[in-house]
Residue frames as qw, qx, qy, qz and C-alpha x, y, z in Angstrom:
[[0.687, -0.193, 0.099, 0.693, -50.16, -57.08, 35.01],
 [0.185, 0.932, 0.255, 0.181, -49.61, -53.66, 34.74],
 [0.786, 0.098, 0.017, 0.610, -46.40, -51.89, 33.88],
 [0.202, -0.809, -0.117, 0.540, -44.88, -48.19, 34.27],
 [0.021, 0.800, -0.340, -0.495, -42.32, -47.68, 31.42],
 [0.823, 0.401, 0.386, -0.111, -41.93, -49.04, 28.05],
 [0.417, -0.565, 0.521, 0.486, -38.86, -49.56, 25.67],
 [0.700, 0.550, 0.358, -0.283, -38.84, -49.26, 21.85],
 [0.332, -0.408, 0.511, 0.680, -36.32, -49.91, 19.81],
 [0.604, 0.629, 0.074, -0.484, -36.68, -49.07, 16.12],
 [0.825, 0.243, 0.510, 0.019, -35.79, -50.83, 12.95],
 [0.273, 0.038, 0.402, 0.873, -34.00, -50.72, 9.18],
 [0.056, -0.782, -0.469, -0.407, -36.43, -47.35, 7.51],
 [0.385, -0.871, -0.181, 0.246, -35.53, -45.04, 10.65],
 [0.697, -0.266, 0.170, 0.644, -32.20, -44.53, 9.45],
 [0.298, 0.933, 0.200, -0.034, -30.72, -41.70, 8.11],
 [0.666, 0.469, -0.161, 0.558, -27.37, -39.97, 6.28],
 [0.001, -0.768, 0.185, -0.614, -25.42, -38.84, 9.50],
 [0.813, -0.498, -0.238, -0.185, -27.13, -41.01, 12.03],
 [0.870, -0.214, -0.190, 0.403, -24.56, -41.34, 15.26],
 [0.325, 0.577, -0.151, 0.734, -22.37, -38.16, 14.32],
 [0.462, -0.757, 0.198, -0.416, -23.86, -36.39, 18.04],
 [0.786, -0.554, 0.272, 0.020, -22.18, -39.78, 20.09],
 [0.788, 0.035, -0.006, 0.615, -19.29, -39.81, 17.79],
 [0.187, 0.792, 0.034, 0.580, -18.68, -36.42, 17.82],
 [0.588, -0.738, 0.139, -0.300, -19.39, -36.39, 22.03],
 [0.102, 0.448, -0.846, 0.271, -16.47, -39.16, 22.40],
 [0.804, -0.190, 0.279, -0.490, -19.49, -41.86, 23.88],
 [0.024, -0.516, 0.855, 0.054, -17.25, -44.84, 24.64],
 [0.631, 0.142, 0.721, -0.250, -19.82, -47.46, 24.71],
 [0.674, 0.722, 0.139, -0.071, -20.68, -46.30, 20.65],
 [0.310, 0.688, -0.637, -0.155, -16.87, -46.34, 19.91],
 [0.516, -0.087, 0.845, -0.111, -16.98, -50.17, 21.66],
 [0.707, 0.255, 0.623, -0.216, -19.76, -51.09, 19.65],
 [0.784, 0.590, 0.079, -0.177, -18.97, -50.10, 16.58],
 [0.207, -0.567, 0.797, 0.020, -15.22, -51.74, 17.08],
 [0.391, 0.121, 0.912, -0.001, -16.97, -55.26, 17.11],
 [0.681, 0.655, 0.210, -0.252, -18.98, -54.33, 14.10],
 [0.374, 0.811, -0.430, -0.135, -16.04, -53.36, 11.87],
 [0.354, -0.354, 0.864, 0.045, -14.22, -56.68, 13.34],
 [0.604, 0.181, 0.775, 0.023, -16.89, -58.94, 11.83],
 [0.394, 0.865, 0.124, -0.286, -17.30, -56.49, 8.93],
 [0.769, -0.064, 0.322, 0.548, -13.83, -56.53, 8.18],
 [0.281, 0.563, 0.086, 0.773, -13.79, -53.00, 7.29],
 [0.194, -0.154, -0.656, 0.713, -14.34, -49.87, 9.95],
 [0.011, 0.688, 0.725, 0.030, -17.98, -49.03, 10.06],
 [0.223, -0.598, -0.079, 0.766, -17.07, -45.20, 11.45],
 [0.198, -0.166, 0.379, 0.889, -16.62, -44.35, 7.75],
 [0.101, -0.360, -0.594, -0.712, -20.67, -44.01, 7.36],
 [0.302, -0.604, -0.467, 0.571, -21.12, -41.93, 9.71],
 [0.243, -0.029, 0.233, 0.941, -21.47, -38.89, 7.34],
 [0.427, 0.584, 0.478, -0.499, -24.03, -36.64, 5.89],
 [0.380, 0.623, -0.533, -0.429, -22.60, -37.89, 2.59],
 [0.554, -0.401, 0.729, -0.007, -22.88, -41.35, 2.91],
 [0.239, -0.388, 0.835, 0.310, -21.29, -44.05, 0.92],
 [0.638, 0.044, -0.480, -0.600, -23.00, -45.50, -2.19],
 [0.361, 0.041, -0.886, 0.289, -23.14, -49.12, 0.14],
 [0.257, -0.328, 0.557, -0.718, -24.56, -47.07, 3.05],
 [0.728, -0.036, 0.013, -0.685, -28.17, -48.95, 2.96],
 [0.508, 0.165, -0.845, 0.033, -26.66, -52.40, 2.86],
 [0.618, -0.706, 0.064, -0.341, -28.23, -54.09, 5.90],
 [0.812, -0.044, -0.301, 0.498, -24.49, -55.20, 6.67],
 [0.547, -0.408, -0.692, 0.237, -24.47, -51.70, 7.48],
 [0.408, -0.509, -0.232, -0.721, -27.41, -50.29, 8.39],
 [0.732, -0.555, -0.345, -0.194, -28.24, -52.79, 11.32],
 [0.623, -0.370, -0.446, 0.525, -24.96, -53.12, 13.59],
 [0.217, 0.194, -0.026, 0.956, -25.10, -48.93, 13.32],
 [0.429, -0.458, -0.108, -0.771, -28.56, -48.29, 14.23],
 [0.791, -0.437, -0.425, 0.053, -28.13, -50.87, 16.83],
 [0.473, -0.106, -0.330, 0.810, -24.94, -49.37, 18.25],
 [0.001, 0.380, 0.012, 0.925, -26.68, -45.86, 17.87],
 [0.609, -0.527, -0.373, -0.460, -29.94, -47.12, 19.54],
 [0.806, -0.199, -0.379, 0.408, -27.87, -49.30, 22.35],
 [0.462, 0.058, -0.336, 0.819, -25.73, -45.88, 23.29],
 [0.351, -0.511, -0.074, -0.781, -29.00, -43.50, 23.76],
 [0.825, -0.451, -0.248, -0.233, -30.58, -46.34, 25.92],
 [0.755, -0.114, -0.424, 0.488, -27.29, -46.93, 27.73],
 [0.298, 0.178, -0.119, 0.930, -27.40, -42.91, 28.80],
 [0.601, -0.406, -0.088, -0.683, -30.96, -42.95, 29.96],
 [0.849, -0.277, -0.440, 0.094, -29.62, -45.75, 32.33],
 [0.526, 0.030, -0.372, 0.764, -26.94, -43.79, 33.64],
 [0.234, -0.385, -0.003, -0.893, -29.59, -41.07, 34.16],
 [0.135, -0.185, 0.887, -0.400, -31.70, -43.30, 36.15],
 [0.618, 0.367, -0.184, -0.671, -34.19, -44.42, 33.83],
 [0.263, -0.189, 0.946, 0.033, -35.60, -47.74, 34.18],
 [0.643, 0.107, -0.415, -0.635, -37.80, -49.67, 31.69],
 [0.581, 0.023, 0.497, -0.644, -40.30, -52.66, 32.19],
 [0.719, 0.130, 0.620, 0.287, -40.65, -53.98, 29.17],
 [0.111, -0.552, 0.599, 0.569, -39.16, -53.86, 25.85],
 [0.747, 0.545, 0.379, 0.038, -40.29, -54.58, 21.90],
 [0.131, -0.527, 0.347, 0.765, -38.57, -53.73, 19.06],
 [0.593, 0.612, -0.060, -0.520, -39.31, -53.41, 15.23],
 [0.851, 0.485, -0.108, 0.169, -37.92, -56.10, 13.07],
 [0.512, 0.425, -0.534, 0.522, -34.18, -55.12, 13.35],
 [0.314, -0.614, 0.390, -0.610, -35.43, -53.23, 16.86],
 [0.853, -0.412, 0.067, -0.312, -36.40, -56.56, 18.29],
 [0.807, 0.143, -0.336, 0.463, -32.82, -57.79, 17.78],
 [0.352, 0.412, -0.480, 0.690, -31.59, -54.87, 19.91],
 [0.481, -0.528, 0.125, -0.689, -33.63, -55.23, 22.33],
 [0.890, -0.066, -0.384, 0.238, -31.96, -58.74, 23.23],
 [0.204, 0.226, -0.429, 0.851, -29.38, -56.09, 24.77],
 [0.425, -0.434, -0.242, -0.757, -32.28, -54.30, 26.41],
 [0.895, -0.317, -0.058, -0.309, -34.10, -56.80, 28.07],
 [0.293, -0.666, 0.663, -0.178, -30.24, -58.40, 29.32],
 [0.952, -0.142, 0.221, -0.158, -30.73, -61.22, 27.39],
 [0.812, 0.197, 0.033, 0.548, -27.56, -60.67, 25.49],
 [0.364, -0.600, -0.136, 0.700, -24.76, -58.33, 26.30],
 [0.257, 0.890, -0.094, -0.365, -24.39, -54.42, 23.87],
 [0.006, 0.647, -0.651, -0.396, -21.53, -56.16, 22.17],
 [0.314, 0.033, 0.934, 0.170, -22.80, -59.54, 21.15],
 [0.438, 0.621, 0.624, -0.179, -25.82, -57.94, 20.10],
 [0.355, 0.834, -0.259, -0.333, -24.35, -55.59, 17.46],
 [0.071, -0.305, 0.864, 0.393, -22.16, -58.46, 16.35],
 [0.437, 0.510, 0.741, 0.002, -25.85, -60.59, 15.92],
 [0.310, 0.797, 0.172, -0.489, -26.87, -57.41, 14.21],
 [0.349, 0.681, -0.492, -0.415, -24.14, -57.21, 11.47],
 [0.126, -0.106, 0.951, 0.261, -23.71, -60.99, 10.86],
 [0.488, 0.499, 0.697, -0.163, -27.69, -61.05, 10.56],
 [0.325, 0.726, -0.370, -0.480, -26.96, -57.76, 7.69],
 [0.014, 0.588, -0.753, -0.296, -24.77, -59.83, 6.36],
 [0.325, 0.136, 0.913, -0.206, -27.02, -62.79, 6.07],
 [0.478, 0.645, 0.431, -0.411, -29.64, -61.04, 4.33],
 [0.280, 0.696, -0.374, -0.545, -27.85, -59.33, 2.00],
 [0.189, -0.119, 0.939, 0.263, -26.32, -62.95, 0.89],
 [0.348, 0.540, 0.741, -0.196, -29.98, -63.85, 0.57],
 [0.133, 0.811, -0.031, -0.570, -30.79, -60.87, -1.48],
 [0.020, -0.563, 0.621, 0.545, -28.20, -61.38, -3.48],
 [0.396, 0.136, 0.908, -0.006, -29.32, -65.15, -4.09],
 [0.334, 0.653, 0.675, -0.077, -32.78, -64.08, -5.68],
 [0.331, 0.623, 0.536, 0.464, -31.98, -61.44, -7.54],
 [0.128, 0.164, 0.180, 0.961, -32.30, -58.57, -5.56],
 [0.208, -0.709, -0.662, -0.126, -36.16, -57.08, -4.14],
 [0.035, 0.178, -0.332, 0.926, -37.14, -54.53, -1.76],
 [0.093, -0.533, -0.748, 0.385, -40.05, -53.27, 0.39],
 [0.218, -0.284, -0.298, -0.885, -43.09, -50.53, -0.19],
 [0.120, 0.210, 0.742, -0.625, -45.57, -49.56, 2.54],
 [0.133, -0.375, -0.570, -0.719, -48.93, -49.48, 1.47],
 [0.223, 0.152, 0.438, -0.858, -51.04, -46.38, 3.31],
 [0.470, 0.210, 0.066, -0.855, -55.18, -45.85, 3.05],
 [0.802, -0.033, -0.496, -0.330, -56.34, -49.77, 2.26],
 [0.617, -0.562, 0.469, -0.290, -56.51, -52.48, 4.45],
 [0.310, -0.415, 0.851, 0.081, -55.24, -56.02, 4.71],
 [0.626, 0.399, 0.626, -0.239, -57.95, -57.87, 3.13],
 [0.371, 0.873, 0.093, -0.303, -57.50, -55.70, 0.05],
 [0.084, -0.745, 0.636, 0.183, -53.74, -55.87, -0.23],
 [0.358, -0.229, 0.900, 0.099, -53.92, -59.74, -0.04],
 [0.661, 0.582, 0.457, -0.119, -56.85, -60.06, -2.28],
 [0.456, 0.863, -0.061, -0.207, -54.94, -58.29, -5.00],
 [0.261, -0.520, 0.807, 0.103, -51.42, -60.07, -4.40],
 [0.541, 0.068, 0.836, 0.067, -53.64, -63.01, -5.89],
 [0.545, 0.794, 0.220, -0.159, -55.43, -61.14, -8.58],
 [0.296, 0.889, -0.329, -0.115, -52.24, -60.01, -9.81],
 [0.966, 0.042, 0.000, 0.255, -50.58, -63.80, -9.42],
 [0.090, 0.672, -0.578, 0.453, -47.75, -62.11, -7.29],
 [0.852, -0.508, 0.120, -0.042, -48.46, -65.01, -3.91],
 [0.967, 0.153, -0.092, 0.180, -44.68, -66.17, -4.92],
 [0.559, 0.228, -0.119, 0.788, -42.98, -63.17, -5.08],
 [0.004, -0.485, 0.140, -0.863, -44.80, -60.91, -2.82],
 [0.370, -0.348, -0.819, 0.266, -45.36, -60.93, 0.66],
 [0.486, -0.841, -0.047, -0.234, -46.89, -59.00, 3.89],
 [0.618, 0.189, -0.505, 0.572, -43.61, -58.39, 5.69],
 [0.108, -0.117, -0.523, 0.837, -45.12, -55.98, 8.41],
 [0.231, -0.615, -0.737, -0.157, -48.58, -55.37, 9.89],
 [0.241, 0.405, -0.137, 0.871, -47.74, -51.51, 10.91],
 [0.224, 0.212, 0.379, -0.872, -51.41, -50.52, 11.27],
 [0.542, 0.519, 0.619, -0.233, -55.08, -51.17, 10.03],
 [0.323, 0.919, 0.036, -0.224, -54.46, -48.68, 7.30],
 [0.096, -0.764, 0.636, -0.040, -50.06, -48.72, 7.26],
 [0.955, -0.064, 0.288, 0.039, -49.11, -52.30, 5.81],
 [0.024, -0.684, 0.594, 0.423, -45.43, -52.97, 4.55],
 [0.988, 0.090, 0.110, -0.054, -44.76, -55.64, 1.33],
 [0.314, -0.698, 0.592, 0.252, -42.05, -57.20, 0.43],
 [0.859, 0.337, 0.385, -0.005, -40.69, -59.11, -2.59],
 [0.547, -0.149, 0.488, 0.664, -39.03, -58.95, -5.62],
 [0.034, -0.422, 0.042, 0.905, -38.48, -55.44, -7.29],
 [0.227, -0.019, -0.682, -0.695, -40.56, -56.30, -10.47],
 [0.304, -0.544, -0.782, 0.021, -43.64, -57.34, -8.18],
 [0.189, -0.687, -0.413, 0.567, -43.42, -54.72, -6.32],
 [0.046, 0.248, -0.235, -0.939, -43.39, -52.20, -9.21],
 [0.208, -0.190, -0.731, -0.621, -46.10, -53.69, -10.84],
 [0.249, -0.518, -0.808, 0.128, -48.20, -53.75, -7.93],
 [0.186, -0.558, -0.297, 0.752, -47.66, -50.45, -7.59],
 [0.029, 0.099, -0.398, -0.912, -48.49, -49.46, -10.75],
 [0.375, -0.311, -0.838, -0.245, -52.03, -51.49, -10.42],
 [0.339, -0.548, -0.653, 0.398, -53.00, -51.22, -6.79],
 [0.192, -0.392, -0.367, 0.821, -53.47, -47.30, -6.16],
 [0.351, -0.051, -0.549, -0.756, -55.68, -46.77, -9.43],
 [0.512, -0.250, -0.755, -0.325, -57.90, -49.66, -8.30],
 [0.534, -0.541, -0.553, 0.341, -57.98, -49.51, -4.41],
 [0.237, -0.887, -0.141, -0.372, -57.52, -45.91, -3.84],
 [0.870, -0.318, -0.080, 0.369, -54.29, -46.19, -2.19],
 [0.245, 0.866, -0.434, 0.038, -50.56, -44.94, -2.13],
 [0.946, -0.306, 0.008, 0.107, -48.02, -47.00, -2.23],
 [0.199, -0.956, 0.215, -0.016, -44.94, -45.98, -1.28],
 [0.732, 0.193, -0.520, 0.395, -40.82, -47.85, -1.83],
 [0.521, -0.841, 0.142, 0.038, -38.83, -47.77, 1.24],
 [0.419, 0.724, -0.531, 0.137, -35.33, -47.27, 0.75],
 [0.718, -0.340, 0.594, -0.128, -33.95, -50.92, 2.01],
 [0.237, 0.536, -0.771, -0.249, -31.82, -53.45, -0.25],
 [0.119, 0.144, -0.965, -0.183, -34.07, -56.36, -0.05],
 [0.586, -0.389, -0.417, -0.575, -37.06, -58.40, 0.41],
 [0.062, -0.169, 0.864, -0.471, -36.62, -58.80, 4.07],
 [0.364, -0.011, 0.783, -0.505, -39.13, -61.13, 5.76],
 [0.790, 0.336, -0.023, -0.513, -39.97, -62.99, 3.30],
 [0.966, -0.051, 0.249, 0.052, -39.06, -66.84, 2.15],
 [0.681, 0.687, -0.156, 0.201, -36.47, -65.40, -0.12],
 [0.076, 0.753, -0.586, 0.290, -33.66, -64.83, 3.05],
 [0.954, -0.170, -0.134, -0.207, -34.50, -68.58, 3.90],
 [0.836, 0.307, -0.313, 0.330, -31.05, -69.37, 2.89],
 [0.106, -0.655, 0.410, -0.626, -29.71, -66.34, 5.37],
 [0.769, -0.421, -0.011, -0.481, -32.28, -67.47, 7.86],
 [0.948, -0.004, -0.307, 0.084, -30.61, -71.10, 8.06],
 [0.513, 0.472, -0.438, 0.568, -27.06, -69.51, 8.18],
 [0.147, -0.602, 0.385, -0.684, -27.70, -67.38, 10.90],
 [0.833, -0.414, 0.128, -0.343, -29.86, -69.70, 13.36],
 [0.795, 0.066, -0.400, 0.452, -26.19, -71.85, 13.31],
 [0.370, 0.573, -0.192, 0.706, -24.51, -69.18, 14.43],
 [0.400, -0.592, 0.274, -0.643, -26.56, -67.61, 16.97],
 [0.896, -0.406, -0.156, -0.085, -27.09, -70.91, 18.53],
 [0.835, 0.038, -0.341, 0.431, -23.68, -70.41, 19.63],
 [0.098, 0.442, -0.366, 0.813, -24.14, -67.28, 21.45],
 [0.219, -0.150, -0.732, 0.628, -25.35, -67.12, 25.01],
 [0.299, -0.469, -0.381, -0.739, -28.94, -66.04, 25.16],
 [0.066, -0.055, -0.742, 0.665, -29.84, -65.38, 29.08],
 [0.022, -0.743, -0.655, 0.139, -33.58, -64.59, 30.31],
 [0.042, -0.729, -0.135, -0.670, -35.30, -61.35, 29.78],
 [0.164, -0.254, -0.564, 0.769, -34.69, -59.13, 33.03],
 [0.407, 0.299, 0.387, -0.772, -37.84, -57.33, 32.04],
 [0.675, 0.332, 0.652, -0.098, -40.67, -58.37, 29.70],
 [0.125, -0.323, 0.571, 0.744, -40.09, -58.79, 26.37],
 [0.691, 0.455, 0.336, -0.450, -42.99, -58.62, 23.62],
 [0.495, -0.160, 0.699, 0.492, -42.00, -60.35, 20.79],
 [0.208, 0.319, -0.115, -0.918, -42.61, -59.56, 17.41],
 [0.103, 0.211, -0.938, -0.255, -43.72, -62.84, 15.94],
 [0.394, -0.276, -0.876, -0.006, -46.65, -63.40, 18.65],
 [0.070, -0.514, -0.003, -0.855, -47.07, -60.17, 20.14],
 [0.844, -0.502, -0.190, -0.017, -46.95, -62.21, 23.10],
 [0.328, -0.764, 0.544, -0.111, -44.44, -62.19, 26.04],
 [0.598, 0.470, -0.631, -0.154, -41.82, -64.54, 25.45],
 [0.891, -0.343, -0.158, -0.253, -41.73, -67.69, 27.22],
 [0.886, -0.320, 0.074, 0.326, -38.05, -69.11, 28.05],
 [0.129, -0.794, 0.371, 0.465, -34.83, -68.19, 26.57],
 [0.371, 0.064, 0.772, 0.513, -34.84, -70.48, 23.94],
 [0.373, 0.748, 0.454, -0.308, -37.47, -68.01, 22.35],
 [0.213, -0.752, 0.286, 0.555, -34.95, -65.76, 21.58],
 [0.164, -0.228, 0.814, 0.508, -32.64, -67.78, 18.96],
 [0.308, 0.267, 0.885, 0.225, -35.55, -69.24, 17.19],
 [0.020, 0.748, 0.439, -0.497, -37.42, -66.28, 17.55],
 [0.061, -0.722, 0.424, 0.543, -34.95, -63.94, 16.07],
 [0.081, -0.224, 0.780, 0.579, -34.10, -66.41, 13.20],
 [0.251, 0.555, 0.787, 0.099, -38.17, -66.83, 12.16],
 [0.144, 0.846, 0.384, -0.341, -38.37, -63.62, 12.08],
 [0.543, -0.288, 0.627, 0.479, -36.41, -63.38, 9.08],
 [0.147, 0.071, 0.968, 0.190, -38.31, -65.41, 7.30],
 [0.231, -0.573, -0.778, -0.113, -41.76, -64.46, 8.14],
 [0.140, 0.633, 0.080, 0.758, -43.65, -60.98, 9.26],
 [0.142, 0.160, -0.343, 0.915, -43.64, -58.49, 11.65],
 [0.388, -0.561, -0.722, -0.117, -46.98, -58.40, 13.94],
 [0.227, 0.103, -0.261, 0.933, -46.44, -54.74, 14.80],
 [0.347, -0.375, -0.141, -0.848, -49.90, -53.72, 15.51],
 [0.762, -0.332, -0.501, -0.243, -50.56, -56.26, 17.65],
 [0.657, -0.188, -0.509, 0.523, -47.76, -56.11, 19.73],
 [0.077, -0.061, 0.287, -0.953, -48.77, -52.08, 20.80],
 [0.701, -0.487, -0.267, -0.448, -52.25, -53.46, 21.18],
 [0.812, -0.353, -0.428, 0.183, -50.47, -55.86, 24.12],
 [0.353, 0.404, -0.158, 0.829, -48.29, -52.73, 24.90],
 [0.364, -0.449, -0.136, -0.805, -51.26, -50.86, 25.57],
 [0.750, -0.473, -0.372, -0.273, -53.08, -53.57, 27.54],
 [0.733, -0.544, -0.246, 0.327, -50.18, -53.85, 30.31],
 [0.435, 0.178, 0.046, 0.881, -48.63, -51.02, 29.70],
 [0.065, -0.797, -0.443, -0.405, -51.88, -48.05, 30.24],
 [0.389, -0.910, -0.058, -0.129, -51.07, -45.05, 31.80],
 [0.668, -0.464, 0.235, 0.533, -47.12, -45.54, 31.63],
 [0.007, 0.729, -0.351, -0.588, -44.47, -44.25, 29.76],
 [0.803, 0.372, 0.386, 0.261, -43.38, -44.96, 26.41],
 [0.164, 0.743, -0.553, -0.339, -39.60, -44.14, 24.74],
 [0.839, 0.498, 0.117, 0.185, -38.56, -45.00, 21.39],
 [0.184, -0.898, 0.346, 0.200, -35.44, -44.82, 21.57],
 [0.654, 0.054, 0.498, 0.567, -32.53, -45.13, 18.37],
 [0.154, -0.080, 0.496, 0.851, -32.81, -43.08, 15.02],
 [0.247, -0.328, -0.502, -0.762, -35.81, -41.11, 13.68],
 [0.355, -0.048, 0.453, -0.816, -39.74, -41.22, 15.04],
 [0.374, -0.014, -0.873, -0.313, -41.29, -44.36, 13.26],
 [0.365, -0.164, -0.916, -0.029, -42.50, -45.82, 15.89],
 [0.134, 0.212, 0.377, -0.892, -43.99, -42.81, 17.80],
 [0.194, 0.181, -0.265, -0.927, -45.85, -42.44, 14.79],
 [0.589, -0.085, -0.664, -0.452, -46.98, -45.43, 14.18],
 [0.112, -0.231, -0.748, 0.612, -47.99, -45.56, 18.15],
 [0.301, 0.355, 0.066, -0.883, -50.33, -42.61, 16.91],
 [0.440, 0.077, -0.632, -0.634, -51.57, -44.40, 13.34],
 [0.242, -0.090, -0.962, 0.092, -53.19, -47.30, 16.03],
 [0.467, -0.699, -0.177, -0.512, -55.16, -44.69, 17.73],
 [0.713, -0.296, -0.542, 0.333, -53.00, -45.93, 20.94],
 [0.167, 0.529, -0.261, 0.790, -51.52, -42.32, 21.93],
 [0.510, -0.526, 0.081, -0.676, -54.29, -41.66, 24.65],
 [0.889, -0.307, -0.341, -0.004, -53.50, -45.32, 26.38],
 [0.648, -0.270, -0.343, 0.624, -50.17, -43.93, 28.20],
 [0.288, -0.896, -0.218, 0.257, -49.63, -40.98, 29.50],
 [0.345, 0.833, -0.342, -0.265, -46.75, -39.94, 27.03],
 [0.929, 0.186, 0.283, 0.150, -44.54, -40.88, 24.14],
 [0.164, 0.964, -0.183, -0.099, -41.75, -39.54, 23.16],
 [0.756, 0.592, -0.048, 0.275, -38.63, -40.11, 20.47],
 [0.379, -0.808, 0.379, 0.242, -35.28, -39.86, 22.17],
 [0.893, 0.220, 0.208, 0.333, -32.91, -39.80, 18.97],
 [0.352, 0.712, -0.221, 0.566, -30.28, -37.51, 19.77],
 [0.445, -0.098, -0.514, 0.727, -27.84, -36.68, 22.94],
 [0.150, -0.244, 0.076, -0.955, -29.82, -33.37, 23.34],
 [0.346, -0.326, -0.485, -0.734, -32.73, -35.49, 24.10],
 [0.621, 0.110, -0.721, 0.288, -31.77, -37.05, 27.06],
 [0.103, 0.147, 0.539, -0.823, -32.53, -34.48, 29.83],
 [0.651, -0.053, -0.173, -0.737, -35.91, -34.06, 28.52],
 [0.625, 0.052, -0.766, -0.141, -36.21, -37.56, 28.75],
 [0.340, 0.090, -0.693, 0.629, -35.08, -37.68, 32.35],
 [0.231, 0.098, 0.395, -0.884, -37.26, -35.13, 33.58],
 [0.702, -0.068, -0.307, -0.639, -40.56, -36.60, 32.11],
 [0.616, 0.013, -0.758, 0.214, -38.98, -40.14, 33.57],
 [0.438, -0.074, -0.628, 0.640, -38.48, -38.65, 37.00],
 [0.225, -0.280, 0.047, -0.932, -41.47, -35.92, 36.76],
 [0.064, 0.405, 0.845, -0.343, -43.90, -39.11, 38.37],
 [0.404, -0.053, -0.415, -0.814, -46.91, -38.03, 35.59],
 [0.482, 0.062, 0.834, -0.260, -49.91, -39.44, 36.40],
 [0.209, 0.202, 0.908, 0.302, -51.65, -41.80, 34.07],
 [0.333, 0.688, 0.627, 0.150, -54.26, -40.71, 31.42],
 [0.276, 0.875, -0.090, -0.387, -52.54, -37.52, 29.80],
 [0.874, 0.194, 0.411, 0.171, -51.62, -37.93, 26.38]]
């Protein structure tokens, strides 16, 4: 099986103070829709962190996620109207929730309501334990990381919440583990370890309680088949039915992110095609590059802005052939 074009949505970490301003600013009715049904289940109007001042809150992932979904959802909904079609579709953690839209298994509006009731889920969860956060750790590998999580009798309160890259691992836990590991680990292992700026320990046992909440919920929305393939993040396999989805989505909560693996299966049916990332920032370009994968398609390239869109088009519609990178 071998594919042409590849969809990437991107995750909480891409965001930034401003994010959206170009498709509110442009009048892009599909981003004033979506972020209507955010601010409904929010119960406030979401519009107001949209700034390049934003709100002491902003980072909440109540909302962070239905905004970088609506923002991600209105690029990808303008590279359809250009005539830009995609094959299959992954996303990052949050990305892999908007890429239910994507892949047509739920509609742009149900999926930015999942998006801000799952925010809202975590944070509860969050709240529950205290509080945590996440910290990537660059220039060691996995072996290392987890050997020292036990040396430092953190296994309880720190996890592996994303498998980035051989090198590019994210943890996750509670904020007093994760300082202390950081104060330990890059002395001893030659490392760096880095906070990301996120309001909990996502994907880890601590948003159990979320986890539960949500997988009620969703089981009451409509979850249709994938119209194109969908890699999941969980199994970096192609998903199997439509009941993947709901169960999918609510383990992955809970439990980490198998990002290198899934652009290794990217790669394998994917060689010699396109690849857009397409929402807020260039994460996932980058970390397309940290795999050594660049040279497997024939280009990659970060549509996060209205401006980027013709480019887009023309690279979409320039019929490249396979193996330039």
């Amino acid at each position: 099986m071998f594919l042409k074009t590849a969809l990437l949505f991107p995750g909480q970490g891409s965001h930034f103070a401003g994010m959206g301003n170009d498709l509110l600013n442009s009048g892009n009715r599909l981003f004033t829709d979506l972020l209507a049904v955010a601010s409904d289940r929010l119960g406030y109007n979401l519009k107001d962190y949209i700034t390049e001042s934003p709100l002491p809150d902003f980072n909440k992932s109540a909302n962070l996620q239905p905004l970088i979904t609506a923002v991600s959802l209105s690029y990808w909904k303008l590279l359809q109207e250009e005539g830009i079609h995609f094959d299959v579709v992954l996303g990052h953690s949050l990305g892999e929730i908007t890429a239910l839209a994507g892949a047509g298994v739920v509609s742009p509006e149900d999926c930015v309501d999942i998006a801000a009731f799952r925010g809202q889920m975590m944070d509860m969860s969050s709240a529950l334990c205290g509080g945590g956060g996440m910290a990537v750790v660059l220039f060691s590998d996995e072996d290392s990381i987890t050997a020292a999580i036990d040396k430092y009798d953190l296994s309880s309160s720190l996890f592996v919440a994303n498998y980035n890259a051989s090198n590019q691992t994210v943890l996750s836990g509670l904020s007093r583990s994760l300082e202390l590991f950081a104060e330990k680990f890059p002395e001893e292992y030659r490392a760096k370890v880095q906070r990301i700026d996120v309001a909990g320990p996502w994907h880890t046992p601590f948003i159990s309680p979320g986890m539960e909440k949500y997988l009620e919920w969703a089981a009451k929305k409509e979850f249709s088949s994938a119209r194109i393939h969908f890699i999941l993040n969980g199994t970096a396999d192609f998903a199997d039915s439509q009941e993947d989805f709901l169960q999918r989505t609510a383990d992955q909560l809970v439990k980490p992110v198998y990002w290198s693996r899934s652009l290794q299966t990217l790669a394998k049916v994917n060689a010699g095609g396109l690849v857009f990332e397409v929402g807020p920032g260039k994460i996932l370009a980058g970390l397309i590059r940290a795999n050594k994968l660049q040279k497997s398609f024939a280009a990659v390239e970060s549509v996060n802005s209205i401006e980027m869109i013709p480019e887009a088009v023309v690279r979409f519609h320039s019929g490249i052939e396979p193996g330039g990178a």
